[in-house]
C-alpha positions in Angstrom: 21.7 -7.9 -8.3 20.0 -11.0 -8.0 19.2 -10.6 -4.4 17.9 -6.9 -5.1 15.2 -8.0 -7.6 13.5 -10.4 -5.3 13.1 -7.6 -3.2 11.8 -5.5 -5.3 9.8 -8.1 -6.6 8.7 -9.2 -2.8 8.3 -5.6 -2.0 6.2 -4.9 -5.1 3.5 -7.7 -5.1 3.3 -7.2 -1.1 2.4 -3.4 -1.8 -0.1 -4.6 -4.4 -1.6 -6.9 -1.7 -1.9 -4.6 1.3 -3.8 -2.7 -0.9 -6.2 -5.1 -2.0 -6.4 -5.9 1.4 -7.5 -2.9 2.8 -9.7 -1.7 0.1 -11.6 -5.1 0.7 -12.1 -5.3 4.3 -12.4 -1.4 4.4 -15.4 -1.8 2.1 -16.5 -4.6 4.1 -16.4 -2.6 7.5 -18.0 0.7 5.6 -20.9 -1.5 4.5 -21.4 -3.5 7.6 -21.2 0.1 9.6 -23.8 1.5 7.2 -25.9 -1.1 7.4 -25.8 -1.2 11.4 -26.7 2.5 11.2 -29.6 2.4 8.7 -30.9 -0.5 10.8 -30.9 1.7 13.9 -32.5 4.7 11.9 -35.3 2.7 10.8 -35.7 1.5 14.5 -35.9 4.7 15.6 -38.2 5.7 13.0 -40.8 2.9 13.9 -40.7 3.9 17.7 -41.2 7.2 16.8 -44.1 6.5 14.5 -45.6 4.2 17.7 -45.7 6.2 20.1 -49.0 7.2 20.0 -49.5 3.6 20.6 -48.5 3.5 23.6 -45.4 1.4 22.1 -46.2 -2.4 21.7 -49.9 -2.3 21.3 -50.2 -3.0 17.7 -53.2 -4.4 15.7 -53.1 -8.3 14.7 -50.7 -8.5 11.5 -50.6 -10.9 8.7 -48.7 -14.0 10.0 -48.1 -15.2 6.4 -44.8 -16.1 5.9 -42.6 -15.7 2.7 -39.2 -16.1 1.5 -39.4 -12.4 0.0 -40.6 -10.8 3.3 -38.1 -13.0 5.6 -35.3 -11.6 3.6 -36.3 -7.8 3.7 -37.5 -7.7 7.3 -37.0 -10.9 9.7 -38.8 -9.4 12.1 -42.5 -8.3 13.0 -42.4 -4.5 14.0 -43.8 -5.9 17.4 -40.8 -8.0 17.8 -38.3 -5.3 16.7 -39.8 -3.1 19.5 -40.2 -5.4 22.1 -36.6 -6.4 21.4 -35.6 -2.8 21.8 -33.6 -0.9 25.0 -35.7 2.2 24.6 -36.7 5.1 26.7 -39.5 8.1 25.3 -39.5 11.6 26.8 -42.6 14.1 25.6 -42.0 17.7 26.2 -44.6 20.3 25.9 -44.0 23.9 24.2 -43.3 25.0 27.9 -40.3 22.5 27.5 -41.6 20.5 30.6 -42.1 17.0 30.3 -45.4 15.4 29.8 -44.5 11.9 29.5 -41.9 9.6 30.2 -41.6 6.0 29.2 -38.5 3.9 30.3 -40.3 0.4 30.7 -37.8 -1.1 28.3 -34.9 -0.2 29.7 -33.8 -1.3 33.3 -30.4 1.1 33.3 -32.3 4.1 33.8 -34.4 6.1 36.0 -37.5 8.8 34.8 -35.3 11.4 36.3 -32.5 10.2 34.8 -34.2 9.8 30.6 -35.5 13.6 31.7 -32.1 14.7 32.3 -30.6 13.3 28.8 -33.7 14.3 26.7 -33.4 18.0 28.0 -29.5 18.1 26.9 -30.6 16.6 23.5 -33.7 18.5 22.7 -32.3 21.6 21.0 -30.8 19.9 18.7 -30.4 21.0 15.3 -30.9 17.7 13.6 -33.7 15.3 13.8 -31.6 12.3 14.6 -28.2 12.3 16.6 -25.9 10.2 19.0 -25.2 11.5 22.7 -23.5 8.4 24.7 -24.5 5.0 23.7 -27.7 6.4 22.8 -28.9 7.1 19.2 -32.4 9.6 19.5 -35.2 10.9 17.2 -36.6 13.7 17.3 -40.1 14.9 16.5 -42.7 17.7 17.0 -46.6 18.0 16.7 -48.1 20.5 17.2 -46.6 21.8 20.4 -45.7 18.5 21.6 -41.9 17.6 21.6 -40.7 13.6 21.5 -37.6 12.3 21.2 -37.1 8.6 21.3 -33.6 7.1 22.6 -32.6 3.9 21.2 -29.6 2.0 23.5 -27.0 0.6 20.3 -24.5 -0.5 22.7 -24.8 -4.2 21.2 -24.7 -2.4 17.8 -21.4 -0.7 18.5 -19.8 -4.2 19.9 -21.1 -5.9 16.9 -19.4 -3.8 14.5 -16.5 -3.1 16.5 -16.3 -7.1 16.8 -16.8 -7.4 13.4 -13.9 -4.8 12.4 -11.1 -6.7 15.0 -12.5 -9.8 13.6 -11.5 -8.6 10.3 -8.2 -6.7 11.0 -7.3 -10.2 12.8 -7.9 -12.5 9.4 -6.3 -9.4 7.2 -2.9 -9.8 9.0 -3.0 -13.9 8.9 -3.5 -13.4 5.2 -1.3 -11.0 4.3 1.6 -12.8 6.7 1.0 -16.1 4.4 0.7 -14.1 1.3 4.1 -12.9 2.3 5.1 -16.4 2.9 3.7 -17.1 -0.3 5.4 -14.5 -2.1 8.7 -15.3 -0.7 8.7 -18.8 -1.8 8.1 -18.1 -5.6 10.1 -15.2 -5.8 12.8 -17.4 -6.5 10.7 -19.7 -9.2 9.4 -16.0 -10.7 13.0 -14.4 -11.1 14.4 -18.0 -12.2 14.9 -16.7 -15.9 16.4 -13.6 -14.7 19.0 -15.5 -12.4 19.9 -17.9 -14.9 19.9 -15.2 -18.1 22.3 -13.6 -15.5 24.2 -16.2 -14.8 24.6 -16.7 -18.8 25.4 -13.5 -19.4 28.7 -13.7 -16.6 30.0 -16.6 -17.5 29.9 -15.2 -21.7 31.7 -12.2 -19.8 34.6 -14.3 -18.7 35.0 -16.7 -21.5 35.3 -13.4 -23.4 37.6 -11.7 -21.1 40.1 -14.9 -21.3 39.7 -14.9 -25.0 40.5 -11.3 -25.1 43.5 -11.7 -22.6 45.6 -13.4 -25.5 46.0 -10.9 -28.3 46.2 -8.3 -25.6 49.4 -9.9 -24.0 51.1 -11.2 -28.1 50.3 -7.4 -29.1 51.9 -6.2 -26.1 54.8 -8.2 -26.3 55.7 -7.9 -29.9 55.2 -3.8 -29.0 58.0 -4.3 -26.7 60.1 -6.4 -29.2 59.8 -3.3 -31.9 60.5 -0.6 -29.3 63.6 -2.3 -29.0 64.5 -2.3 -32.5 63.4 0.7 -33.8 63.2 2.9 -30.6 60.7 5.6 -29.9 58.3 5.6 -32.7 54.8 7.5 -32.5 53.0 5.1 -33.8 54.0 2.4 -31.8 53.5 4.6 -28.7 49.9 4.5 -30.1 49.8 1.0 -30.3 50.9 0.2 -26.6 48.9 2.8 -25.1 45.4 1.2 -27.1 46.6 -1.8 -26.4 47.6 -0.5 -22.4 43.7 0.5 -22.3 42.4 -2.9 -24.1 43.8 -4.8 -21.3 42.2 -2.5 -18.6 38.8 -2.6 -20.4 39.4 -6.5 -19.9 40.3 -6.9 -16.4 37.0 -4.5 -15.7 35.0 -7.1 -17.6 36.5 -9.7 -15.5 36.4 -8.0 -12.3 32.3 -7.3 -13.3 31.7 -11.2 -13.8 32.9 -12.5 -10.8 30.8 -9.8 -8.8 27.7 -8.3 -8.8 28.5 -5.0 -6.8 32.0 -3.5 -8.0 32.5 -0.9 -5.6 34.0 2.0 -6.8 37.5 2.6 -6.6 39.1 6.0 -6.5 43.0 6.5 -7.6 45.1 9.3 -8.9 45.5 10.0 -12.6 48.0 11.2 -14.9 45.4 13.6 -17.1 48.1 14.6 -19.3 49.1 11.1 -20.3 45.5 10.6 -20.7 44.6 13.2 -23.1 47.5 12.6 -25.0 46.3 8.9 -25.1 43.0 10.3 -26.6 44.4 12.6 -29.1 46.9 9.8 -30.6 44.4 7.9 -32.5 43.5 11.0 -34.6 46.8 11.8 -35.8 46.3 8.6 -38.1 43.1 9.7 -39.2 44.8 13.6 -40.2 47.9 11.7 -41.3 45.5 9.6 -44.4 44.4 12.8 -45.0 47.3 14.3 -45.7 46.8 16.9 -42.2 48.6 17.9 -39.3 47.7 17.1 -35.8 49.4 19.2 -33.5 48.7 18.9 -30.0 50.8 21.0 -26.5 50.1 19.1 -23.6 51.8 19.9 -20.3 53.4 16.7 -18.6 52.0 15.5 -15.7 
């Protein structure tokens, strides 16, 4: 019994610990995710917004530096786009392209940003993912743009971030399992020794019990040879037959902690006649009858 509570108890507090676990680096992956993604938005939203720019001319900005404004945005919009793998196709309401920019991005070719931007350009929402690319797209007038954005580093960084994660996850929940091993036995200490009490109490009882058992029995056998047959005595050895079996269960239970069952053949009838015996005392004082037909064996 002992060995199947700290189990249970191992199994328990390491259920409550992979959850923990996962809820914490889940939320920790979800935010960093989102975060990555509103990043890129707002990075496609500024390109978008400077194209009619000519992308990365921009008027002198305000060089002032503060703690407030380096925590919100570390970067100048400049730097943000110069920083940028970006491509800009312009369609007109023909659907042919007017303009093409792929100056910062070396992986692709005019023809090539053409080709992507005319697969993307129907679709239904303004911003979207084909590939490695996340685009934006806008409309003026008659004039179509839609800004690609490369976010392959984005997509390593987060899937980095989330093997990174997984990786420190498994080390601590393997030495919160060591952990949890090693004071399962100090945690189920009380149990173990109440346990322990509570056996040995079993057998000092059992032996105690064992005496009277055996003098009742024997001075049963003493009277069955005096007086003979006698239903009340028949009463007494059979109680006293089942008091002795009651105490070698109790004995057999303390020095084990799994009795495995035992099946064996009965004699019902002796046994229902056992049951019915100590209520023919009872009618007896009350000046009754008891009368019981029980078919042997």
């Amino acid at each position: 019994m002992i060995k199947q509570l700290k189990r249970k108890f191992i199994f328990t507090a390491m259920i409550g610990i992979s959850i923990i676990l996962v809820t914490l680096l889940g939320a920790i992956n979800a935010i960093n995710i989102h975060t990555i993604y509103n990043g890129i938005d707002e990075v496609l939203l500024l390109l978008s917004e400077n194209v009619d720019k000519k992308l990365c001319v921009f008027d002198d900005e305000d060089d002032d530096f503060t703690i407030g404004s380096f925590l919100e945005d570390p970067k100048s919009d400049q730097d943000t786009i110069l920083s940028s793998n970006f491509f800009v196709v312009q369609f007109d309401g023909n659907g042919s392209p007017i303009y093409v920019n792929t100056n910062q991005i070396t992986s692709l070719t005019d023809k090539d940003a053409i080709n992507l931007a005319s697969r993307v350009r129907t679709h239904k929402k303004d911003i979207g993912e084909y590939g490695k690319y996340q685009f934006h797209i806008s409309t003026i007038g008659t004039t179509q743009t839609i800004v690609f954005l490369d976010i392959s580093e984005e997509i390593v960084s987060y899937l980095r971030i989330l093997l990174l994660s997984c990786s420190i996850g498994l080390i601590c929940w393997g030495l919160m399992l060591a952990m949890v091993i090693a004071l399962s036995n100090w945690a189920i200490a009380p149990v173990a020794e109440s346990f322990e009490k509570q056996k040995q109490f079993i057998t000092n009882a059992g032996h105690e019990l064992k005496t009277p058992v055996s003098i009742i029995n024997a001075n049963a056998e003493i009277l069955e040879r005096k007086i003979g047959d006698n239903e009340w005595l028949s009463n007494i050895q059979y109680e006293n037959e089942r008091m002795g079996m009651l105490v070698g269960q109790l004995l057999d239970l303390a020095r084990t902690e799994n009795v495995a069952p035992q099946m064996e053949h009965i004699d019902f009838s002796r046994l229902v006649a056992g049951e019915a015996l100590p209520f023919e005392s009872v009618a007896f004082e009350k000046r009754l009858t008891l009368n019981s037909n029980i078919t042997n064996d």
